[in-house]
C-alpha positions in Angstrom: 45.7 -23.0 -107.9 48.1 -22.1 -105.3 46.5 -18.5 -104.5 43.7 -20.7 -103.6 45.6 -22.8 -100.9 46.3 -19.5 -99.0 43.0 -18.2 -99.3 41.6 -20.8 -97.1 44.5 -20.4 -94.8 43.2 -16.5 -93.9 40.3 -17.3 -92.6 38.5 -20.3 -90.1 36.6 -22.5 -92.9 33.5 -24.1 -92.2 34.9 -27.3 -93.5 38.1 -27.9 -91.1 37.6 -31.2 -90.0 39.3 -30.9 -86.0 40.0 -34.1 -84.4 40.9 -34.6 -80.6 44.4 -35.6 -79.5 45.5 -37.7 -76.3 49.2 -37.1 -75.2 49.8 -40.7 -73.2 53.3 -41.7 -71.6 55.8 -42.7 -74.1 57.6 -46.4 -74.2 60.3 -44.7 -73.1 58.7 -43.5 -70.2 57.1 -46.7 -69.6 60.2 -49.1 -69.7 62.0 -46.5 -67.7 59.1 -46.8 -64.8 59.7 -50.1 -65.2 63.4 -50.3 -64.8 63.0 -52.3 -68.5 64.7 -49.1 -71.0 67.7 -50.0 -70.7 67.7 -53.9 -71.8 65.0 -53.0 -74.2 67.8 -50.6 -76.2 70.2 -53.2 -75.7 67.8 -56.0 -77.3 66.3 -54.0 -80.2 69.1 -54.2 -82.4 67.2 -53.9 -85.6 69.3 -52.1 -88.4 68.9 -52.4 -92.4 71.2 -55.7 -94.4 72.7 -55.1 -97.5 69.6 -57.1 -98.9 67.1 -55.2 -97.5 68.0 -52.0 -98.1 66.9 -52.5 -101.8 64.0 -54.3 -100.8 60.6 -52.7 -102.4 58.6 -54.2 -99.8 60.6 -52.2 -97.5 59.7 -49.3 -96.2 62.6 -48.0 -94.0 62.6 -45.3 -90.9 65.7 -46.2 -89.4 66.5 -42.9 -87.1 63.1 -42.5 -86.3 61.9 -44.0 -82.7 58.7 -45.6 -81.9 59.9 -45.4 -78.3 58.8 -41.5 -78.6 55.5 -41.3 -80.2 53.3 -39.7 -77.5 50.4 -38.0 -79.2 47.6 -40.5 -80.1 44.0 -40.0 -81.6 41.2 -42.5 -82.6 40.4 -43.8 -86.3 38.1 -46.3 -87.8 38.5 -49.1 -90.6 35.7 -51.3 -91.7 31.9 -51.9 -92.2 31.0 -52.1 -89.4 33.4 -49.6 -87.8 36.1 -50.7 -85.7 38.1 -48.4 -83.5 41.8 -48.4 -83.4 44.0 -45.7 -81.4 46.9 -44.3 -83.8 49.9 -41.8 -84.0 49.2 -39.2 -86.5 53.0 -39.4 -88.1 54.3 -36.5 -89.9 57.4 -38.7 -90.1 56.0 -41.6 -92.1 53.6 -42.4 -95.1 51.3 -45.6 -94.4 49.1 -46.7 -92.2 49.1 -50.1 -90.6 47.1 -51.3 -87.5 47.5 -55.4 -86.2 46.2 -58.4 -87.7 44.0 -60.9 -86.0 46.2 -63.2 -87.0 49.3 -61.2 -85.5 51.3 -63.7 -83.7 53.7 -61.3 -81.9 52.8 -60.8 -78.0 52.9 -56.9 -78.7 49.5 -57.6 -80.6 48.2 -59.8 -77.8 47.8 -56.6 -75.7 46.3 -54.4 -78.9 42.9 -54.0 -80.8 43.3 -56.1 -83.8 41.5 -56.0 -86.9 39.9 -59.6 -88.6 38.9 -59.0 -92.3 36.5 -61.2 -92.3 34.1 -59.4 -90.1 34.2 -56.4 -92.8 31.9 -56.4 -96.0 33.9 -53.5 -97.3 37.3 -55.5 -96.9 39.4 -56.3 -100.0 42.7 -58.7 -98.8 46.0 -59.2 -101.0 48.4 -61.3 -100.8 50.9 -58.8 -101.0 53.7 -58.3 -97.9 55.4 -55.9 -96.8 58.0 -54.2 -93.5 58.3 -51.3 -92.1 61.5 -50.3 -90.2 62.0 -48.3 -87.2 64.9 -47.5 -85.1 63.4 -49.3 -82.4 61.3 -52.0 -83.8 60.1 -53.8 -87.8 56.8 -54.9 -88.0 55.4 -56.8 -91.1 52.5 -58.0 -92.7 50.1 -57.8 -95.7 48.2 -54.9 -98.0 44.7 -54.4 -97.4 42.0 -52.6 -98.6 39.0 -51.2 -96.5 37.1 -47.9 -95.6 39.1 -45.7 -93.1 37.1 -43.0 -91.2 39.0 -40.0 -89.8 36.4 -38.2 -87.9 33.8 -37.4 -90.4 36.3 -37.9 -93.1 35.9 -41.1 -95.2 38.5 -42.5 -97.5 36.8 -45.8 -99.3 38.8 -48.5 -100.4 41.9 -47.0 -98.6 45.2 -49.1 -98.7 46.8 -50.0 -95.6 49.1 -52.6 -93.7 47.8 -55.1 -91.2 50.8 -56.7 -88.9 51.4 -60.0 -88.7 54.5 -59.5 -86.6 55.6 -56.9 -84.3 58.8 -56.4 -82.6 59.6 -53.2 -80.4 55.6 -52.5 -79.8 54.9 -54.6 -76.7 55.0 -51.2 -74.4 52.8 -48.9 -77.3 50.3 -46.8 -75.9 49.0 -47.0 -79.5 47.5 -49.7 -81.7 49.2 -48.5 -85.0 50.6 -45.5 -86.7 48.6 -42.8 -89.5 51.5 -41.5 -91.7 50.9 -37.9 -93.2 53.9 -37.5 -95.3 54.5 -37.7 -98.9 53.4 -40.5 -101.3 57.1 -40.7 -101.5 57.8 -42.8 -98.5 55.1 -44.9 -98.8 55.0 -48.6 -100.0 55.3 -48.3 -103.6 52.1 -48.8 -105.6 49.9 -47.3 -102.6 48.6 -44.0 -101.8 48.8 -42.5 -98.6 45.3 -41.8 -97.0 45.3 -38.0 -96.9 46.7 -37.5 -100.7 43.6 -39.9 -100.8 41.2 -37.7 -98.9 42.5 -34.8 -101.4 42.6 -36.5 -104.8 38.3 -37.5 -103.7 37.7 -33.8 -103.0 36.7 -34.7 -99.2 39.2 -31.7 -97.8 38.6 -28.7 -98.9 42.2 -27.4 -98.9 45.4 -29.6 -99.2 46.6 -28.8 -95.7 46.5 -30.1 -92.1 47.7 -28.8 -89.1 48.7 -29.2 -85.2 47.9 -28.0 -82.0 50.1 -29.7 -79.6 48.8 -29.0 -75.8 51.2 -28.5 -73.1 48.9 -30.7 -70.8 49.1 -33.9 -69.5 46.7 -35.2 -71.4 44.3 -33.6 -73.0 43.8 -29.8 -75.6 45.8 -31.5 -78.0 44.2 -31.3 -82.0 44.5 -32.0 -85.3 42.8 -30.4 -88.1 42.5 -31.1 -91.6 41.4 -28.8 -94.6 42.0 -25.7 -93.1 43.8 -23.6 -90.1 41.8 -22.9 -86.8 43.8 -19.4 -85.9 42.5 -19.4 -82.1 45.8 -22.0 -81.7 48.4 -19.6 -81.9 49.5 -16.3 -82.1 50.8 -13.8 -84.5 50.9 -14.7 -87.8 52.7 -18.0 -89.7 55.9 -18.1 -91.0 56.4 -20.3 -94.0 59.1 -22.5 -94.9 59.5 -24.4 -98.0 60.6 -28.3 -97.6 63.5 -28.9 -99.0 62.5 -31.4 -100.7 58.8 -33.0 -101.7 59.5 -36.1 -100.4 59.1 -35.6 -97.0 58.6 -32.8 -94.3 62.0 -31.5 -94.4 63.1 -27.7 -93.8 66.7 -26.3 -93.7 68.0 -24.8 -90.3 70.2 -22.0 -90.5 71.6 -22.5 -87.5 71.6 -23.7 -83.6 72.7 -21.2 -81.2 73.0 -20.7 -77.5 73.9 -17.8 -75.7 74.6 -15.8 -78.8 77.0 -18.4 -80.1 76.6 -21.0 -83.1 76.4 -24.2 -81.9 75.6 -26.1 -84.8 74.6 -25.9 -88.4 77.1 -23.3 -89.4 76.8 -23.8 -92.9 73.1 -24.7 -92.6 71.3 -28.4 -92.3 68.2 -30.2 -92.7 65.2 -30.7 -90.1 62.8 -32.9 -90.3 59.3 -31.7 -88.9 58.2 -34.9 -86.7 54.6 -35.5 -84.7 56.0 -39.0 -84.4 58.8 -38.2 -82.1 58.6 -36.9 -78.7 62.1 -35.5 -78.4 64.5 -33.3 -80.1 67.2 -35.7 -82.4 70.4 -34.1 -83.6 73.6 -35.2 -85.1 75.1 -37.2 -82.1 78.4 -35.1 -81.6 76.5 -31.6 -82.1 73.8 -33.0 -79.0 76.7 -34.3 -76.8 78.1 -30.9 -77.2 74.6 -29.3 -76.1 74.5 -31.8 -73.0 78.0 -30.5 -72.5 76.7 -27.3 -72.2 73.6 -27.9 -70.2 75.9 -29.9 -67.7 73.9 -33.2 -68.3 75.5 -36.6 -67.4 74.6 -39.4 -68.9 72.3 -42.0 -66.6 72.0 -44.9 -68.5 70.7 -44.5 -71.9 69.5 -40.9 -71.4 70.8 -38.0 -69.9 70.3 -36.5 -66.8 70.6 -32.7 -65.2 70.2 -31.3 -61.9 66.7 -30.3 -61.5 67.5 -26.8 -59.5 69.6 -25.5 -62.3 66.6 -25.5 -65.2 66.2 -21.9 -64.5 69.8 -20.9 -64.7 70.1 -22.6 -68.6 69.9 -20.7 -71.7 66.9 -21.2 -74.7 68.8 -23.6 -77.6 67.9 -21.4 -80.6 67.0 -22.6 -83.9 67.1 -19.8 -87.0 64.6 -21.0 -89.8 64.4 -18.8 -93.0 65.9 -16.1 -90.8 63.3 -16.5 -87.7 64.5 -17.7 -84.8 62.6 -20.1 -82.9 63.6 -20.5 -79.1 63.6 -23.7 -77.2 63.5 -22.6 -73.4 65.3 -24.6 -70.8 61.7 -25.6 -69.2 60.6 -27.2 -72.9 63.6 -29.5 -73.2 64.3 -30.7 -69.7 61.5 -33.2 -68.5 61.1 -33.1 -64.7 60.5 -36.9 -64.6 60.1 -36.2 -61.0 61.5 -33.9 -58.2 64.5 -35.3 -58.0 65.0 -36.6 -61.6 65.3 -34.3 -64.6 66.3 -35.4 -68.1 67.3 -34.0 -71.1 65.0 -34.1 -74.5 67.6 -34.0 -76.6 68.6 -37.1 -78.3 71.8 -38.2 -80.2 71.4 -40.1 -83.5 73.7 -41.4 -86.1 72.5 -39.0 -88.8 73.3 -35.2 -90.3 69.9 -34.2 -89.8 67.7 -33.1 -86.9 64.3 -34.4 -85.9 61.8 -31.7 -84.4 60.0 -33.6 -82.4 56.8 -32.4 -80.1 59.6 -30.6 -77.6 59.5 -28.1 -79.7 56.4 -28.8 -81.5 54.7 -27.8 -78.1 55.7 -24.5 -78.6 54.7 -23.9 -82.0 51.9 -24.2 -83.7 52.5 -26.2 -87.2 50.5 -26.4 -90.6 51.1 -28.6 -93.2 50.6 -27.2 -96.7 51.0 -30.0 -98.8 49.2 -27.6 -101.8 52.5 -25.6 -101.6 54.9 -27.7 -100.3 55.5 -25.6 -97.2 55.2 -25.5 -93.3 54.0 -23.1 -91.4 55.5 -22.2 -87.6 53.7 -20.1 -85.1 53.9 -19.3 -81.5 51.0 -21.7 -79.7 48.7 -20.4 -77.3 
């Protein structure tokens, strides 16, 4: 029952299940050390045919970057356990890792994962894509026992890669989807909806705790809220849909004036993305307003001037949640200073870890809500 759900949000529950976080440098920030970015964006041209767009194989996250997944924690699959570092993905659904028979050099450079070393291992012959903005990978359907910390999913369905393009640069080995059943392959089960149908949560929620650090402070918790990671109290917003974590935006301001959204728009909640994505004319009017330039593929401002700009406000079910200058412009150095936000062919926005630094997030898939607080 749903009363239930919030229940176990009031107080610290002996069964939250907290697992450690490791913010690492994005492939974005390691092509652009490496003077690479550039000719990487201009390479990765991957974009949906007519065909494949009603392929069911297909599982499609075209605005959605791998070059900006930063926040990475440690899973195992198999008997015996084998490690694997992974994005925990509000953003997507399945869960994939490479193959040890991946052919792509991307998986040269990764942990890979043979089968045949598993007892517990059940193979298909079943394919299947994923589809990024920056990159596809594909391979087959597997089944194997997936540990999350002390959480155990048996005979959990997930992809192994037999090709990877756009992942040479990943700072991760694969990607942990946490959204709905809806945008996963069809015919599996994503593993926390898993984790909750086998009764090993206790509540149907997860949550994160996003450090400000370089590296490390950075958590995710399943089953229940640890309230020591924020302050005040939550504000809840329903999704706008149960297919995915999306919330409407009432609107973008700066300086007291509307900037976008007049009429409302969509969000979408994203661990999986580093930045903050917006509908490309509304951002170049932001990096109008911020007096950014562009500098390649990015765009850069003059690093005195961060403490003259404004906070970009966004107004969710009628709270307004601030952005401050020194959240979305990364001081790549003394003398380089960028902008986080990032233009994208698309009416929605993508609320990526700029902003889910700031505030604390739970995911209450038991009543299809998120909660936002101010993070300690």
């Amino acid at each position: 029952m749903k009363w239930l759900v919030l229940l176990g949000l009031v107080a610290l529950s002996e069964c939250i299940v907290i697992m450690p976080l490791t913010k690492t440098k994005t492939m974005r920030e390691i092509l652009r050390e490496r003077n690479l970015l550039n000719n990487f964006l201009e390479e990765q041209a991957y974009r949906l045919s007519d065909d494949s767009a009603s392929d069911p194989k297909l599982s499609t996250h075209p605005l959605r970057n791998a070059l900006d997944m930063a926040y990475v924690g440690n899973i195992t699959i198999g008997t015996p356990p084998k490690e694997f570092r992974v994005v925990f993905d509000t953003g997507s659904s399945d869960l994939w890792v490479p193959s040890i028979k991946c052919i792509s050099p991307a998986c040269h450079t990764h942990i890979t994962f043979d089968h045949h070393k598993s007892s517990t291992s059940r193979l298909t012959n079943r394919p299947f894509r994923i589809l990024y903005g920056s990159g596809l990978m594909t391979g087959v359907l597997v089944y194997d026992t997936v540990r999350i910390g002390n959480l155990v999913s048996t005979d959990q369905p997930f992809g192994l890669s037999l090709q990877q393009f756009g992942f040479d640069n990943a700072p991760f080995d694969g990607i942990l989807g946490l959204s709905y059943p809806s945008l996963a392959i069809p015919g599996t089960i994503p593993i926390f909806d898993k984790l909750k149908q086998e009764g090993s949560i206790s509540e149907p929620v997860f949550a994160f705790y996003l450090s400000t650090h370089k590296e490390n402070g950075s958590v995710l918790m399943f089953g229940g809220v640890d309230h020591s990671y924020y302050k005040g109290k939550l504000n809840w917003i329903p999704v706008s849909q149960t297919k995915s974590w999306l919330i409407t935006v009432d609107r973008v301001s700066m300086n007291g004036t509307v900037i976008g959204c007049e009429h409302g728009c969509e969000a979408l909640v994203d661990t999986g993305t580093s930045l903050i994505n917006g509908p490309a004319k509304l951002v170049t009017n932001i990096q109008r307003l911020i007096h950014a330039t562009p500098y390649g593929s990015e765009y850069v401002v003059s690093c005195p001037v961060i403490s003259t700009l404004p906070p970009v406000i966004f107004t969710i079910n009628g709270i307004d949640y601030s952005v401050p200058a020194e959240a979305y412009i990364h001081k790549v150095s003394n003398n380089l200073c960028l902008s986080s936000f990032y233009g994208v062919d698309t009416s929605k926005w993508i609320l990526g870890d700029v902003f889910l630094r700031l505030y604390f997030s739970v995911y209450d898939r038991g009543n299809d809500r998120i909660g936002l607080a101010p993070a300690v």
